[in-house]
N, C-alpha and C positions, 0 to 999 in steps of 0.2 A: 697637711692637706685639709681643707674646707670647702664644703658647698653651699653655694647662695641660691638661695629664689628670688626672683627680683621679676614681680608682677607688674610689667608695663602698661598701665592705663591710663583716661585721663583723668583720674581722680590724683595718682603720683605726679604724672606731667605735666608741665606748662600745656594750655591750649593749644599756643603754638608748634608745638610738637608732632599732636595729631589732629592738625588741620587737613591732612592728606586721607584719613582713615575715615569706618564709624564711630559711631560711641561702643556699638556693641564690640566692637574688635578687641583680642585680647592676645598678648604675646606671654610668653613664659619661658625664660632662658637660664638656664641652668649650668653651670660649670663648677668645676673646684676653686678657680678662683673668678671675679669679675671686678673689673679696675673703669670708674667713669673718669674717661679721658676729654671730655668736653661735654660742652651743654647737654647734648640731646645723642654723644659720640660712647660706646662702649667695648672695651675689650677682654675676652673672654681666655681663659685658657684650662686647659686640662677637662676630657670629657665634657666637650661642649656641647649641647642641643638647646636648639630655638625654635618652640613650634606655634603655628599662626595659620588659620585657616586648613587644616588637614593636610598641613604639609610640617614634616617634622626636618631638619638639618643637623646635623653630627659633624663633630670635629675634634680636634684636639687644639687648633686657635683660630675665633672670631673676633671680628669687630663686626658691631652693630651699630649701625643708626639709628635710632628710635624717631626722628623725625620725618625721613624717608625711604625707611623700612628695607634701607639696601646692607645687605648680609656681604662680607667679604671673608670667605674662610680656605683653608688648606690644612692639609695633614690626616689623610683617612676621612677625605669628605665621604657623607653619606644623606642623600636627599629623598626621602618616602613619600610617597602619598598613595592615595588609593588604586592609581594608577598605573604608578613606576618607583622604582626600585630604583639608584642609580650612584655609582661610587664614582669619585674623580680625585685628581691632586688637587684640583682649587678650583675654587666658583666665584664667580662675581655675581650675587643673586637679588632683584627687588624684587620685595615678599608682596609686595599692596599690587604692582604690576605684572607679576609672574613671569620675569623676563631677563634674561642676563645670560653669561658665558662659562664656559668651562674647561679644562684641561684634561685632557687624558682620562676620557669619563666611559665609562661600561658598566650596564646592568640590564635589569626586565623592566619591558614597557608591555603593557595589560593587553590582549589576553593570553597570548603565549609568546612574545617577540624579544631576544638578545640584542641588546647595540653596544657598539663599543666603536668610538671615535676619537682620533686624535685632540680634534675642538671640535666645539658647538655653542652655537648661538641660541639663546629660547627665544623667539621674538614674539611670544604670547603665550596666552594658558595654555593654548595645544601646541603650538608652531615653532619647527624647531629648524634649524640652519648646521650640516655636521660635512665636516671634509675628514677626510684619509678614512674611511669608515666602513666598517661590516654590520651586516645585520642575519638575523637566522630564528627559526624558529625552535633551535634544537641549544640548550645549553652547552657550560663548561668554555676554556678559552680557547679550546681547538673543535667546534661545531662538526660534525659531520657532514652536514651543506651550510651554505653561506653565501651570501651576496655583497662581493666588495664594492667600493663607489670610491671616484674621487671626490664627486660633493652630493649634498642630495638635500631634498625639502622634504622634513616631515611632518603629519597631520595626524594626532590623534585619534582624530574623528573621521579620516581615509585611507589617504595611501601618504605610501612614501616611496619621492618622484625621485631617480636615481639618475645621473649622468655618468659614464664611461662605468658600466655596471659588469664585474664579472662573476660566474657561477661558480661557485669552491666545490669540489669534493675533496672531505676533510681541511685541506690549508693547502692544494694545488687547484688556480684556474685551469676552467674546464670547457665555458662557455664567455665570450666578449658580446655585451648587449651594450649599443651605445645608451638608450637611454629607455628604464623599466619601470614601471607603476608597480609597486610591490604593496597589497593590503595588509594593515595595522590596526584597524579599529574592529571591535565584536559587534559592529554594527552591522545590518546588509549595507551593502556598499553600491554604488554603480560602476561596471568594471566588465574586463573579458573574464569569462570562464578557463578552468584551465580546457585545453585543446584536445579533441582525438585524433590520432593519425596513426596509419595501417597501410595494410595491402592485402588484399583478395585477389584470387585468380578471378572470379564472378566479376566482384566490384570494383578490381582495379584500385591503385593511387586513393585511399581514403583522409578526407582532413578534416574533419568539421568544429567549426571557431563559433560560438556563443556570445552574446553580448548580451549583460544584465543589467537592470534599469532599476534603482529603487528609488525613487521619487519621495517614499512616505512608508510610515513602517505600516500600513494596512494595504496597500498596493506594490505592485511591482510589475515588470514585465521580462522576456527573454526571445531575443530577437537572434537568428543564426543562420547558417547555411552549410550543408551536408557535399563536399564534391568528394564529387566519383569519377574516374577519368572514365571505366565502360560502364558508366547506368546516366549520368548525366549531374545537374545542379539541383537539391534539393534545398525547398524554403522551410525554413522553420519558425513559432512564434509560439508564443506562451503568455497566459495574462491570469493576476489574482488581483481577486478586492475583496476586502472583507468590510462593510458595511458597518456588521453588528456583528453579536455572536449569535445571532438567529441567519443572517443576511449574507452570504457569502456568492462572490462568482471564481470559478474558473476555467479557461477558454487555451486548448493546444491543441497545434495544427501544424501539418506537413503536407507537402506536395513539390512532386518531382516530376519531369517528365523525361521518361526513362524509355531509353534509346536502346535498351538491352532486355527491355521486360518479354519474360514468357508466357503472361499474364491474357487477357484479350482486349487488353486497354495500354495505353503508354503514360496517359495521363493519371498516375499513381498521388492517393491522396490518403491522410489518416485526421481523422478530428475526436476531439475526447472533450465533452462538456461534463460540468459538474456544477450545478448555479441552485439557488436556491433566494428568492425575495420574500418577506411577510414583511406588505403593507400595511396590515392593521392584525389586532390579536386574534390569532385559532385560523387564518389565513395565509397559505403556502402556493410557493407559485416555484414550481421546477422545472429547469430545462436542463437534462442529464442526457450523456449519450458516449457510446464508441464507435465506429462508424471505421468502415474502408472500404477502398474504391475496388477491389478486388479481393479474391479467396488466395490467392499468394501471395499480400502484401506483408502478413507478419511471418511470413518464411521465407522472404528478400531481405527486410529489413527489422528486427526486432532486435540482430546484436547491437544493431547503428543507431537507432532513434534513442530520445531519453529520456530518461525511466520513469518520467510520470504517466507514458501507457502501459494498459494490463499487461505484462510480459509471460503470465500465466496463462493467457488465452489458449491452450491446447486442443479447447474443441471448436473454435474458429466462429467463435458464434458471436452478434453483436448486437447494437440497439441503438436506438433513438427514441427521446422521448420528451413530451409537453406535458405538464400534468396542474391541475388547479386545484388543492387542496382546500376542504373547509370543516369543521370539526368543532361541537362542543359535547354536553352531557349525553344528548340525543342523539346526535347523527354524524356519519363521517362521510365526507361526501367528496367523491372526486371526477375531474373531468379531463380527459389525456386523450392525447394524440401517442399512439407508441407505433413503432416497428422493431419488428423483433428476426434476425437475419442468423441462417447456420448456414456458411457453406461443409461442404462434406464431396473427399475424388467419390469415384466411383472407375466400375471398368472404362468406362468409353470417354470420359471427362471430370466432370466433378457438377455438381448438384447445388445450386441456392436455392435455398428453403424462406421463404418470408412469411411472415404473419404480420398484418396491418391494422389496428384499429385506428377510423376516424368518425365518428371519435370512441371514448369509451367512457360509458359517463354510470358512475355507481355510486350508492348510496347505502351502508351499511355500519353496523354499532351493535355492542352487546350492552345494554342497557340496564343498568343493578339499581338502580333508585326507584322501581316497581314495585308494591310491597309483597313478600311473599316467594317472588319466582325475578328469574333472569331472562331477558328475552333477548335474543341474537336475530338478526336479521338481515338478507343482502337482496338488494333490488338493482339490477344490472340492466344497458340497452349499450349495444356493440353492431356499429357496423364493420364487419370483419373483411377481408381480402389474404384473400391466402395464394399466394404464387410458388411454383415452382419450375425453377430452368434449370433445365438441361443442355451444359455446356458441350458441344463435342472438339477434341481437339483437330484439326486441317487433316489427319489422315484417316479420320471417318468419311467424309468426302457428304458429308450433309449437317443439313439445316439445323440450327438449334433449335430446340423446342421450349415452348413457354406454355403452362398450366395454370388458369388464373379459376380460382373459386370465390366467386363474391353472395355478401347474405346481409340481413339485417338480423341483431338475436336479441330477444329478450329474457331476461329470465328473472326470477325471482326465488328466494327461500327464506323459511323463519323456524324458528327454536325455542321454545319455553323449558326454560329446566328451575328446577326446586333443589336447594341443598336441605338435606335435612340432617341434623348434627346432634347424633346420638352419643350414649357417653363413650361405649367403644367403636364408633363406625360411622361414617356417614353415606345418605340413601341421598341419591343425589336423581330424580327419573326425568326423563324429559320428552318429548314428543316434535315431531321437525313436517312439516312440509316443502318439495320445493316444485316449480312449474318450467318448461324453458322453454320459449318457440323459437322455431326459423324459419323464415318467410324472405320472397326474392330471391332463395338462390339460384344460379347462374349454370349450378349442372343437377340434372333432374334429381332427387329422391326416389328409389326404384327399390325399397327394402319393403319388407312383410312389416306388417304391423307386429306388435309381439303386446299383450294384456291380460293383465291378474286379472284372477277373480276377484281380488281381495279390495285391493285400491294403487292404483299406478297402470302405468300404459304409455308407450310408443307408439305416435300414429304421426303417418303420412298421408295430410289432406288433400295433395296434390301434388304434382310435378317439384313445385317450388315451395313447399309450405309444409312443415313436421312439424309435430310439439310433444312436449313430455310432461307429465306429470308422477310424484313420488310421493309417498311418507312414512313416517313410521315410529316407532317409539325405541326408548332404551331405558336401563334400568342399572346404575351405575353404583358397587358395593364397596367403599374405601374403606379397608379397615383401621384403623390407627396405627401410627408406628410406638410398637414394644420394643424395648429394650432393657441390654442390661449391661452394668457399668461393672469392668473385672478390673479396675484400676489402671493397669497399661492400656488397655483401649475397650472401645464401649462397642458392642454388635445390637445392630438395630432388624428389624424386621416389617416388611409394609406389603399389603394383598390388598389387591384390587381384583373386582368381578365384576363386567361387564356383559349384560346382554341384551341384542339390538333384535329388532324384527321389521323388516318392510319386502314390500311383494319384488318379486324377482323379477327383475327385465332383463330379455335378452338384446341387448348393445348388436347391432350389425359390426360387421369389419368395414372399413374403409376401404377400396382397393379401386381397382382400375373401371371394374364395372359397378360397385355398390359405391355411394357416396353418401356414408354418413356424417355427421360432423361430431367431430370428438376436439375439436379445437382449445376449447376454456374449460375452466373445472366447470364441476355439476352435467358437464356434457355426456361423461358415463359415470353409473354410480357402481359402487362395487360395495362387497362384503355385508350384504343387504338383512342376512338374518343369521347371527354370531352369537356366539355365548365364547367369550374370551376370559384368560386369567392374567394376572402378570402380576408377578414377584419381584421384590424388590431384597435385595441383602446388602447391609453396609458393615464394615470395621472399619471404626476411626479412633489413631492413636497417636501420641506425641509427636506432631511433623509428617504421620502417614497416612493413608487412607485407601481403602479399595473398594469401590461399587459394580455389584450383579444386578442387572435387569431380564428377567426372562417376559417373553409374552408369548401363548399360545392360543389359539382358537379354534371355535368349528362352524365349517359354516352349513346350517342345516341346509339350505336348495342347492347344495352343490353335492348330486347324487355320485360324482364320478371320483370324484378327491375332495372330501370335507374336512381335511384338518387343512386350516390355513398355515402357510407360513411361520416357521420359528424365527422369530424375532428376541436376539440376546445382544446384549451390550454390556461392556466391560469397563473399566476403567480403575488406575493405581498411580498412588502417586506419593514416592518415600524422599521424605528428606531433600527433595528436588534434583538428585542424584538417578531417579529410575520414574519416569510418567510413561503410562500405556492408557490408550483407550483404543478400543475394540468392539465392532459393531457386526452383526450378520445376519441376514434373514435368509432363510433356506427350505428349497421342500425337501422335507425329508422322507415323508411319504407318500402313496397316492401313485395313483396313473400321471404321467405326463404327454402333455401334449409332443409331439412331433417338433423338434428344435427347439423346446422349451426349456431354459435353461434350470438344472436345482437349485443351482446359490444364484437367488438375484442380486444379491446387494452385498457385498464381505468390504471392511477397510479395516485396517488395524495402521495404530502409529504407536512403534516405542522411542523414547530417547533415554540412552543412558549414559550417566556423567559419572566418571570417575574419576575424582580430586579435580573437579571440572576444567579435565586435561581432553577427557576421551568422550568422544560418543557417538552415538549410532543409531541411527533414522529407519523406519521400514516402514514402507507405507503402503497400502493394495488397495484400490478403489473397484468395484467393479457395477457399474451403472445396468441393472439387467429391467428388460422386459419380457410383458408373457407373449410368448411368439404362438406363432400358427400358421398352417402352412400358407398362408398369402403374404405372410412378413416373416420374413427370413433373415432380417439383418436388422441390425441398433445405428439408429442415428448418431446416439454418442459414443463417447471411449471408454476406453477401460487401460488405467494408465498403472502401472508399477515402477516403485523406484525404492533404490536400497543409498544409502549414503554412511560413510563414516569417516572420520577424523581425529586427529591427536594435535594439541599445543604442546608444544615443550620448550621451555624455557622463550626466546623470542621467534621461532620457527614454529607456522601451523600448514599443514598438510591435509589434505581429503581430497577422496575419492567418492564417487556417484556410480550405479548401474542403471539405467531406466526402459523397462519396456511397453510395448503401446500394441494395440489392435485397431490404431484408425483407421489402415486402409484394407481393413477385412472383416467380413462378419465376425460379431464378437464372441468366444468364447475362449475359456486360457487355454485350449490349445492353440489357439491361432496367435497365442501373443506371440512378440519377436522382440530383440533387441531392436531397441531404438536410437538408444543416444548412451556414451558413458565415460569419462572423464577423472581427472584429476587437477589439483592444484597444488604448489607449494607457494610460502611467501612468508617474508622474513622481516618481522614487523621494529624498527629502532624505535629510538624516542621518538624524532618528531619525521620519520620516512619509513616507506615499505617498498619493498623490491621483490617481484614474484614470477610465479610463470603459472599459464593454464592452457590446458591441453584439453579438447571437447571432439567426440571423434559421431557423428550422424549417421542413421540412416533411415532413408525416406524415402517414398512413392511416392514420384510427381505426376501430375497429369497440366502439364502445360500447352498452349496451344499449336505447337509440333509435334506433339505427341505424349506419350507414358512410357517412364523411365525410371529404374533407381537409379538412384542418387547416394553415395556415399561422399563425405566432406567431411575431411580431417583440417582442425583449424588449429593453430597456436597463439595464444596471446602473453604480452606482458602487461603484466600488472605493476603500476608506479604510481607511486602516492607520497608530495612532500606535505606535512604539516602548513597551513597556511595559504599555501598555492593548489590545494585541492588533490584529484586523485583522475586516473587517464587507464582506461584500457586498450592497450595500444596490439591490435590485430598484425602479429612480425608474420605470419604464413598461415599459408592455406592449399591443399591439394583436395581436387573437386573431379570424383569420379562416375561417368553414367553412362549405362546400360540403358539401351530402350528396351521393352519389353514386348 
């Protein structure tokens, strides 16, 4: 046995040879033996390979033609490229055309796709022609699923168009499709989604089909339709464009008109922008938003729509908004249109909350190119609209109410502060004013003036017209962080002393009869004259780390309870097997006002992984404010939820608990179970097969009336490799009480 190299060029060849080629083209053909059977005619045997443009060919005997670059091989063919893999008995193959036939060929075509076909034809660099044939995205000669064909077109760079197509599980037909577009390329494609399909006792018969448009890889679009045989036909649409990487748009929207809504509208709608232009440099132009036509639209539809809206929305809140950005060393300067929307039930119905500015035009910057000191700065003019309705549902037997507060505000504030950087500390002092009026508002000002002696004051010029003025100074002590290094891990130590003084105002309440505005910051100030500490403690070691934050304070004009709020924060985080962080502020001591809650604010989240099989979620959020007796309840929620789960080997399992206080004033006794569930699912090579179980319970306030609501739903979860993934809603049982 012997092996040749025999470098086909045209320096070796006659002209004539590679008249067909470049100059640059270079073949390389290899075997144990090679025999020139004619002019420009060669035959190969024993471990042959000929490779030519990134594509390599394997055999045990070729003949090659070096002047037409047509390959004729059999015996353990094997054909590579960066593309495809692909084994046959014999090929008849032009390397300079990329086009020729096969026999009994099966291998990988890029990026995860089996084929294996009686023959095939290449009728181009991508384009291929295959009878008696399978394809799958799951290896081995007996796939798991599989799509047989009696003939089909394939396209590298698409799909592959199948005739008399049927669905395998394992090696028995399961599904007969006369004829299927099946995608092959890792390109975005233009093509159907895969589908959802369900049934609800609510929603009825669910189908919703997708169609995806990608015209270019910085655009694309998704066009679709939602039916429902009890809610009606829902339109759907989707659009992205990415410009630049500064310049991005995108635009999704739905609307149904729902023949089943309990809502006070039928015509049901959701929009979500996210767009962003900069015409020239330090120049921003936004138009952002989430938006619905009603306060039950995302507890109608949030299983069904897809998933590029918030699905997290829990406390039902939204926006809109225009915004004109400009910005360099000096100044940041913006100009917006926004609305800002919470609905929230209530006893008799449920409540929208708006906040409007048009516009809202601010200009501010902390400015460090000064010499000496840092100056901060905010100069603000808002015309404000503030609405609130009150929905009632048909068996209060009256009117809804609408509460409109309109004003014009201006306000202004500034900040000089000094770092000053000693060897062990630095003295950092600064001094603040800030000013705000209101003027034109639409419901009278009827509160006491309230004024220092010192400097600051609350006054009411008139009916329609308040202003405030504030300042004060602080005096900020960083110590440096000390440490020390014990080899396994280093413990570090950092103190800071902070103390503020400005004159005390007493802030009116808002209520039915006082109407102060507390709308935007600066509109109440708080914690006016403090002397605070806060500690800092870190260990950090090979892969692990844990930080202590404590902060405490006092605040001198609060004669009734002076220690402010403890403020501690936690955080750990080992080997990425065990992360906690933990946050809480709390009064611990003091008189409390009357429904005042002590922990206003507690979250903690752990996750623990072990042999990252197992782990386990705990989460507590709790949004508190300082109550009194005219506000006896919290706008927002207070959500709890406990999760855990285990993978073992290709089976993963979890379960959820979650509870909520959104339709009650918030305090943890008043939480309740909300929602809580499980899933299992069985992940193969290229398919998963699952189930999920989600069991609710919820106060509705719809326009018949206030009822709980209990709904137990079941879903399957089905996902093949390739053709995407489908939550398919198989039952639902939907139970309600009026109240």
């Amino acid at each position: 046995m012997y092996r040749v190299l025999l470098i086909l060029c045209i320096m070796l060849i006659s002209n004539i040879a590679y008249a067909q080629v470049n100059a640059d083209d270079e073949y390389i053909l290899e075997a144990d033996k090679v025999t020139r059977i004619g002019d420009n005619l060669y035959e190969a045997e024993g471990n042959v390979s000929l490779t030519s443009k990134g594509i390599t060919i394997t055999s045990e005997k070729m003949i090659y033609n070096s002047k037409t670059s047509r390959v004729q091989a059999e015996g353990g063919v094997i054909l590579e490229s960066p593309e495809q893999k692909m084994e046959a008995d014999k090929i008849d193959y032009n390397m300079n055309r990329q086009t020729g036939t096969a026999e009994n060929i099966q291998g990988f075509i890029a990026p995860f796709n089996y084929l294996c076909a009686k023959s095939m034809n290449k009728t181009g660099p991508s384009t291929f022609t295959v009878k008696d044939a399978k394809i799958s995205a799951c290896s081995g000669s007996v796939p798991e699923w599989s799509l047989s064909m009696y003939e089909g077109k394939l396209d590298l760079d698409g799909y592959m168009q199948m005739n008399h197509a049927t669905v395998n599980v394992v090696d028995s037909p399961f599904i007969y499709i006369p004829k299927f577009f099946y995608p092959v390329s890792s390109n975005r494609k233009t093509g159907f989604l895969m589908p959802m399909i369900g049934y609800s006792q609510k929603m009825g018969a669910i189908g919703n089909i997708q169609y995806y448009i990608a015209p270019d890889i910085n655009y694309d679009f998704t066009f679709g339709v939602g039916l429902y045989s009890e809610r009606g036909v829902m339109e759907e649409a989707e659009a992205r464009y990415a410009l630049d990487d500064k310049s991005s748009f995108y635009v999704a929207a739905e609307h149904i008109k729902d023949f089943g809504s309990e809502a006070d509208t039928k015509s049901r709608w959701r929009a979500t922008l996210r767009n962003q232009y900069v015409p020239v440099k330090n120049l921003y132009l936004n138009l952002n938003g989430d938006y619905v036509s009603d306060y039950l639209y995302i507890r109608d539809y949030n299983d069904y729509t897809s998933p590029y809206y918030n699905k997290d929305n829990y406390q039902n809140m939204h926006f809109a908004e225009l915004r004109l950005k400009y910005y360099n060393d000096f100044i940041d300067s913006h100009i917006h249109y926004r609305r800002d929307m919470l609905y929230r039930d209530t006893n008799t119905g449920y409540n929208q909350n708006q906040l409007v500015r048009m516009p809202s035009i601010r200009l501010n910057k902390i400015i460090k190119d000064i010499p000496y000191v840092f100056f901060e700065y905010d100069l603000s003019y808002d015309y404000l609209k503030y609405r609130q309705k009150t929905f009632f549902n048909n068996q209060q037997n009256k009117a809804d109410e609408y509460n409109d507060w309109v004003m014009n505000r201006f306000s202004t504030y500034g900040r000089l502060y000094t770092p000053i950087d000693l060897k062990v500390l630095t003295i950092t002092p600064s001094a603040y004013v800030g000013y705000v009026r209101w003027q034109d508002s639409t419901k009278p000002f009827n509160f006491e003036d309230s004024i220092s002696p010192d400097f600051g004051g609350i006054y009411k010029l008139n009916d329609s017209t308040a202003q405030k003025y504030w300042g004060g100074a602080e005096l900020m002590l960083s110590v440096k962080e000390i440490y020390k290094d014990y080899g396994l891990f280093r413990h570090s130590i950092q103190n800071n002393i902070k103390m503020g003084y400005s004159p005390k105002l007493n802030h009116p309440i808002s209520n039915t009869t006082t109407y102060y505005p507390d709308l935007l910051p600066y509109d109440v100030t708080s914690n006016q004259s403090t002397l605070s500490y806060e500690f800092i403690t870190a260990l950090v070691g090979q892969g692990w780390n844990m930080k202590l934050t404590l902060n405490q304070g006092v605040d001198f004009m609060n004669m009734k309870n002076p220690l402010t709020p403890l403020d501690a924060k936690f955080s750990l985080n080992a080997l990425g097997y065990l992360t906690n962080t933990t946050e809480m502020i709390y009064n611990y001591s003091g008189e409390i006002e009357e429904g005042e809650p002590r922990m206003q604010y507690f979250t903690n989240t752990l996750t623990l992984r072990f042999l990252k099989y197992f782990y386990l979620t705990n989460t507590y959020t709790y949004n508190g404010q300082v109550y009194n007796k005219s506000q006896n309840s919290n706008i927002f929620n207070t959500n709890v939820g406990i999760s855990a789960g285990i993978n073992v080997w290709r089976i993963a399992a979890q379960g959820y608990y979650n509870w909520s206080g959104y339709n009650s004033n918030i305090s943890f006794d008043n939480l309740q179970p909300k929602s809580f569930g499980a899933s299992i699912l069985y992940n193969a090579e290229c398919w998963s097969l699952g189930f999920r179980g989600d069991v609710t319970q919820s106060i509705v306030n719809s326009i018949n009336g206030q009822y709980k609501r209990n709904e137990i739903k079941l879903y399957i979860l089905f996902s093949l490799r390739g053709l995407g993934d489908s939550n398919i809603d198989a039952y639902s049982i939907i139970q309600e009480n009026p109240i």
